[in-house]
N, C-alpha and C positions, 0 to 999 in steps of 0.2 A: 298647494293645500296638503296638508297633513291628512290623512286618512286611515283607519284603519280595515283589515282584509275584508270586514264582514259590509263594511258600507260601500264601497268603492262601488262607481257605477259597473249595468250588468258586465258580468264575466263572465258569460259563455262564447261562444265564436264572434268572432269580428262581425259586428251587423255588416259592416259593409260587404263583407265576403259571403255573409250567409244568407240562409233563406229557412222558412217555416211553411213546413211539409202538416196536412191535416189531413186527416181523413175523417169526412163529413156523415153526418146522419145518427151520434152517437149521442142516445140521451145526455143530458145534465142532470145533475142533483146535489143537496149540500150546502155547506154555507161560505163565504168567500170574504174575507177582509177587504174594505177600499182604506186605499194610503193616502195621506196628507196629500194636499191639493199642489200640483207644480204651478199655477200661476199664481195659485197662493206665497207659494216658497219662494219663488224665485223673487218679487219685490220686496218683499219681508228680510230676504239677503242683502239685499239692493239698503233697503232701510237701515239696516244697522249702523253704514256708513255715515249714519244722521248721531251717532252717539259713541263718547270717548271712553268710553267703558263693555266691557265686554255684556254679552247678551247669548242667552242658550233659548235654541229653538231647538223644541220635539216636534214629532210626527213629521218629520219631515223627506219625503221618498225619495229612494234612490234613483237619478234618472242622468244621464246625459248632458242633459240639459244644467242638473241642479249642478253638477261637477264642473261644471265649465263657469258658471256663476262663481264658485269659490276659488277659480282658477284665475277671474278677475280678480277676483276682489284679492287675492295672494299678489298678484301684480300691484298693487295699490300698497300694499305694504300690511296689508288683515293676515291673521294669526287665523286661518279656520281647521279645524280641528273636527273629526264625525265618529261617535261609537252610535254603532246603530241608526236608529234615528234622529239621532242627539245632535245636533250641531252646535258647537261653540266658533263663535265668531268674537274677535276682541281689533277692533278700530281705534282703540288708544293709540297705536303708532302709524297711521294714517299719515305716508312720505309722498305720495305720491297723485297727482290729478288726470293722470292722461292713462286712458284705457288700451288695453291693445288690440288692434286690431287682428290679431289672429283669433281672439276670442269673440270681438264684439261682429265679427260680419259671420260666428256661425250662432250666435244668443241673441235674434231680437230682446229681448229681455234684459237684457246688458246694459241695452241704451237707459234704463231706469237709474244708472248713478248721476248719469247729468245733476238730478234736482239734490241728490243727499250731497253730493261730493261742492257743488255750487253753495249750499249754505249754509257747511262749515267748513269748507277748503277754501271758499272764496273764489275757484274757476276750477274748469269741467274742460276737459280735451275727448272726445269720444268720437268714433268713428260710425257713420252712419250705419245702420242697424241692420244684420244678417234673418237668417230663417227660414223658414217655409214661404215659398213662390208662391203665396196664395192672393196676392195684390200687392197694391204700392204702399200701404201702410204708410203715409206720410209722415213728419214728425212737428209739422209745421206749427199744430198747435200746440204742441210743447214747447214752442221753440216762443211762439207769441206770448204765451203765457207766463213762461221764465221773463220776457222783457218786459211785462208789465209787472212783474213783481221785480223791476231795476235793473236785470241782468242787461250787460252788453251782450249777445249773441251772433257770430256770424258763421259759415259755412264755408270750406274752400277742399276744394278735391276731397270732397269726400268727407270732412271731419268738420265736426260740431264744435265752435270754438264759444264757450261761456264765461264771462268773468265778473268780479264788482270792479267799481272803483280803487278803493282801495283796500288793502289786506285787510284792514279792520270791521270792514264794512258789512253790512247785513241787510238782506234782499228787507223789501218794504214789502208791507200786506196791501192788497188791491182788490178791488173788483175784476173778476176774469168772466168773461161770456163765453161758453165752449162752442162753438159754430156746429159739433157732432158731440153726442154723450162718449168719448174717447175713454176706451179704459186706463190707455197708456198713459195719454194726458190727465185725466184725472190725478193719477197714480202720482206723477212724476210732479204735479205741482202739488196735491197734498201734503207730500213728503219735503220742498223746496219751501214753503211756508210757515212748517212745523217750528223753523228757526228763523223767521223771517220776522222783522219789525211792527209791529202793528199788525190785524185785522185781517186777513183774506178770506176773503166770499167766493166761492166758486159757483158758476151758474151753468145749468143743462150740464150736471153731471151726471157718469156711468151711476150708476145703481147695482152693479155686482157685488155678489157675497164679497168676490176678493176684495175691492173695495173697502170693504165694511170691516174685511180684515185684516187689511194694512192699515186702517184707522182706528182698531183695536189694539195692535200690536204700537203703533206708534204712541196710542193713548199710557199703552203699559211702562214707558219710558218718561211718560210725565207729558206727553203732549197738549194741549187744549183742542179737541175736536168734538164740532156735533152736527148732527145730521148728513152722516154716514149710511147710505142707504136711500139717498132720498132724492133727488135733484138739484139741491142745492147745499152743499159742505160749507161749514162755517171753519177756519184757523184762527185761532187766536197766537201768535207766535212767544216763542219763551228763549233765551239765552242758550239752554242748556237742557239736554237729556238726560237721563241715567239708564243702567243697566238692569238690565230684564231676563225673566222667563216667560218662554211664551210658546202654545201647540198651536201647529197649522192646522185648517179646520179640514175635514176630510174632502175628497175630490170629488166635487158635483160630476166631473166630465166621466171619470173612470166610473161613477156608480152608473150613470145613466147608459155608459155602455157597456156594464156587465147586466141592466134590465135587459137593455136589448139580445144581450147571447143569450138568456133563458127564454125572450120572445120566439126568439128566431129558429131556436131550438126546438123549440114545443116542449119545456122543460118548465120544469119550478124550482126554483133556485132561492135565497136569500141571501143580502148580505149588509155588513152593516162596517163600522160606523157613519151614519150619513146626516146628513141635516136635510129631513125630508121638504121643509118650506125651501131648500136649494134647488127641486126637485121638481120645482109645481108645473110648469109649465112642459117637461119631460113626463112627466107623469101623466096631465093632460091630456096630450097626443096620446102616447102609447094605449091607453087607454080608450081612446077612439079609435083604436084601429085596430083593439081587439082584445087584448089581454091586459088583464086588472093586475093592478098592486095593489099590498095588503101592508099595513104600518103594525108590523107583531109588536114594535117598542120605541120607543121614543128615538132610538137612531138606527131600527133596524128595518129594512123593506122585504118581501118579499112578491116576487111577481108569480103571475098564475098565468099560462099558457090557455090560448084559445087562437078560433080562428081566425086571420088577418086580412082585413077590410083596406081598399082603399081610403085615402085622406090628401088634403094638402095641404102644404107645412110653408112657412114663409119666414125666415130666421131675421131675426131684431135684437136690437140690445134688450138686456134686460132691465125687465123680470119678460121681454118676449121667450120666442123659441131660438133658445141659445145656436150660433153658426156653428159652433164644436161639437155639436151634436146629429150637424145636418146629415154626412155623410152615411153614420151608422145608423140613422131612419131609410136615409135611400136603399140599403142594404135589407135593410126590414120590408121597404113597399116594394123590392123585385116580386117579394112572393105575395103579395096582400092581391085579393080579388079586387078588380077593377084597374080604373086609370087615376092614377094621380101625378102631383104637379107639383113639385119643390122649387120654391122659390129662392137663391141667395140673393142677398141685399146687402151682406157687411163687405164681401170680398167678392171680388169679380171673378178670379181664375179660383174657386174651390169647386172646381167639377171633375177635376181628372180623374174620380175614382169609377166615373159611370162607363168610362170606355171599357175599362178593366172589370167591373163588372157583366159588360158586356161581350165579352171575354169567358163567362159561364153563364151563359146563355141567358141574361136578363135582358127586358125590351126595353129601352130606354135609351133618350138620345138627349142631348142637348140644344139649347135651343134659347143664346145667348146667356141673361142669368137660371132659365128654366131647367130643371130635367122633368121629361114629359116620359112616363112611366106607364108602363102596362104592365099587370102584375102576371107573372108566368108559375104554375103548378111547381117545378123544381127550375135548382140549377144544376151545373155539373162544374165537377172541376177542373181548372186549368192553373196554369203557369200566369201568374198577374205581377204588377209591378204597382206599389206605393209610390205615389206622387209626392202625397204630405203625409204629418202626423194623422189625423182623420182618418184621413182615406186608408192607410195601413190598417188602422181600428175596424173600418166595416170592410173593408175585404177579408181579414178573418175569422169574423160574423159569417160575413155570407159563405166562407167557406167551411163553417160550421153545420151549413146548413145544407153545403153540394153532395151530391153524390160522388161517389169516385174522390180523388183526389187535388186537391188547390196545393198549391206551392205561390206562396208570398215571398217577393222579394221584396228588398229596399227598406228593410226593416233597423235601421238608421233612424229613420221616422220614426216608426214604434216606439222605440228604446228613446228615444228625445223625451217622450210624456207620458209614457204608462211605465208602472212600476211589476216588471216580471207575467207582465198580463197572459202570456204564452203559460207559465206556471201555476198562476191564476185559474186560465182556465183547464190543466190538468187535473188540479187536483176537482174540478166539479166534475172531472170525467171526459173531458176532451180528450179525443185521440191526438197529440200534435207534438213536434218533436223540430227542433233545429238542427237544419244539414247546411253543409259547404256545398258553395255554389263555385263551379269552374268559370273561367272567365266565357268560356264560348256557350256556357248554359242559359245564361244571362240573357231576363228578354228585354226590352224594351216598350215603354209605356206608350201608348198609341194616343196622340192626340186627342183630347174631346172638341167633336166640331159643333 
């Protein structure tokens, strides 16, 4: 991937080698940009592969993750190109079907060319999908849903073998029953459809903004899509796309946890660009647990600091309470009065951040999908280790909010889906600063039992 200096993902110290040092308890104030959405971005990359004509995406943030996307898709034989926000991607000379696996086992996200590269390459080589340890992420209903829409599909050590009949051939439109509202599956037969013969109805589908905006960006290329947003997606398939421009819509996950650092903070912050209905159910909660947002302008929020009430939170697809938001709530009820009770439902293992939490003195244990929470007056800081992307987010919330000093490791995770969030939170006044870590400094993340 062609890149120029000012986009390349972050460039400061090796996440893997470094660590971010905070020292807690320092007001916020001011206003903060949120950057295009990465799982917005990243299937929308995925997308392109559905059209032989070049296509430029804005707002599109600089992340780890998004690099490694273009990394594929350069293996593939894409022209991607980045000034700033700007991504130019051109799939015209599209040589290539088979994914690498140096990319795809650390990009869940990767695995989303199966459906574009299947229906107009005619087959999909992909290696079974990398990421955050945070469940088994199955792929089964992606894998069902491409065979009803005609695809041969099998699996052998590891890799996703997809194909037509014959080269000329084009998947057929079908009825699909989603057995879970899958965002990946949605995603991934949306986009397989888009060129697929005849009619596809998708049924119990996701209902995510992203969703709604890979079936905008797809529409921008000449798609036929409607009811995007809703549980049930209608394709009408077409021969042929064209080339587009198109903005990634701002990051639900990153606004919703810069609410939280001004929560946590006892601070008032604001910032915008957001799509507050992205919001509603983030906004909801926080708001029942003690401090209000305020909608200064049609995409700008500002939160107002009060004091923090127990609540319990039970994460659902949407429009429920989003699971990428679980952890930096958990970080917000260490300090909220009372007892409360977080409940995951989408992934089994996203709890590791409560041990590490526990680690600056919050009460809280687990207690299979539970964390059973007692709210404590402060925390202090310590030496913690990120599990996942999440959990890195509310560990340095919460050590926004320690006394003394927290030091975040494993910020790998970070750097995968927030865009400079460390910077971010400088400029609203955070104290925090990125240091090299020795290898013998290095702690290690303590089981949640």
């Amino acid at each position: 991937m062609n890149v120029s200096s000012s986009s390349a993902a972050p460039t400061h110290l090796n996440a893997s080698e470094s660590a971010l040092k905070i020292w807690g308890g320092t007001p916020l104030s001011g206003h903060v940009r949120v950057s295009g959405a990465k799982n917005s971005a990243l299937v929308i990359m995925a997308g392109t592969l559905l059209c032989p004509e070049p296509c430029r995406l804005s707002n599109v943030p600089s992340l780890v993750d998004v690099a490694r996307m273009g990394q594929m898709l350069s293996a593939l034989g894409v022209r991607v190109e980045r000034n700033g926000d700007v991504l130019d991607i051109d799939a015209s000379h599209l040589h290539s079907a088979t994914a690498p696996y140096e990319v795809v086992s650390k990009l869940r996200a990767s695995f989303f060319a199966i459906g574009p590269l299947l229906a107009r390459y005619g087959s999909a080589q992909i290696p079974m999908p990398g990421g955050c340890a945070i469940g088994t992420r199955p792929v089964d209903l992606h894998v069902r849903g491409l065979q009803q829409l005609g695809a041969h599909v099998r699996i052998e050590h590891g890799i996703v073998y997809a194909s037509l009949a014959g080269r000329n051939c084009r998947l057929k439109g079908a009825r699909i029953y989603l057995d879970y509202p899958s965002v990946g599956a949605t995603e991934t037969l949306l986009m397989a459809a888009t060129l697929a013969e005849g009619e596809t109805i998708i049924e119990n589908a996701a209902q995510e903004p992203e969703v709604i905006d890979l079936a905008n960006f797809c529409r921008s290329m000449g798609a036929r899509i409607r009811g995007a947003g809703t549980k049930e997606i209608a394709i009408v398939g077409t021969p042929r796309l064209h080339g587009t421009e198109y903005a990634i819509v701002p990051d639900r996950i990153e606004a919703g946890t810069l609410l939280i650092a001004g929560a946590i903070a006892r601070s008032e912050i604001s910032l915008s660009p957001v799509v507050p209905e992205h919001l509603s159910p983030v906004i909801a909660k926080l708001q029942e647990v003690g401090p209000q947002v305020v909608r200064d302008a049609e995409d700008c929020l500002r939160v107002l600091p009060a004091e923090l009430h127990a609540t319990d939170i039970e994460t659902l697809p949407y429009p429920g309470f989003p699971t990428d938001m679980q952890a930096q709530f958990t970080a917000l009820l260490a300090l909220a009065e009372g007892d409360s009770v977080v409940t995951e439902t989408v992934f089994e293992n996203r709890m590791g951040h409560v041990a590490e939490l526990a680690r600056m003195g919050a009460d809280m244990r687990v207690r299979g999908r539970h964390a059973l929470i007692r709210g404590v007056p402060t925390l202090t800081g310590a030496p913690v280790m990120a599990t996942d992307l999440r959990a890195s987010a509310a560990l340095v919330l919460a050590g926004l909010a320690a006394k003394d000093v927290t030091i975040v490791q494993g910020l790998h995770h970070l750097d995968r889906g927030y865009e400079h969030l460390d910077g971010k939170l400088r400029k609203l006044g955070a104290r925090m600063e990125r240091m090299a870590m020795a290898a013998d400094e290095v702690v290690a993340a303590v089981p949640a039992s």
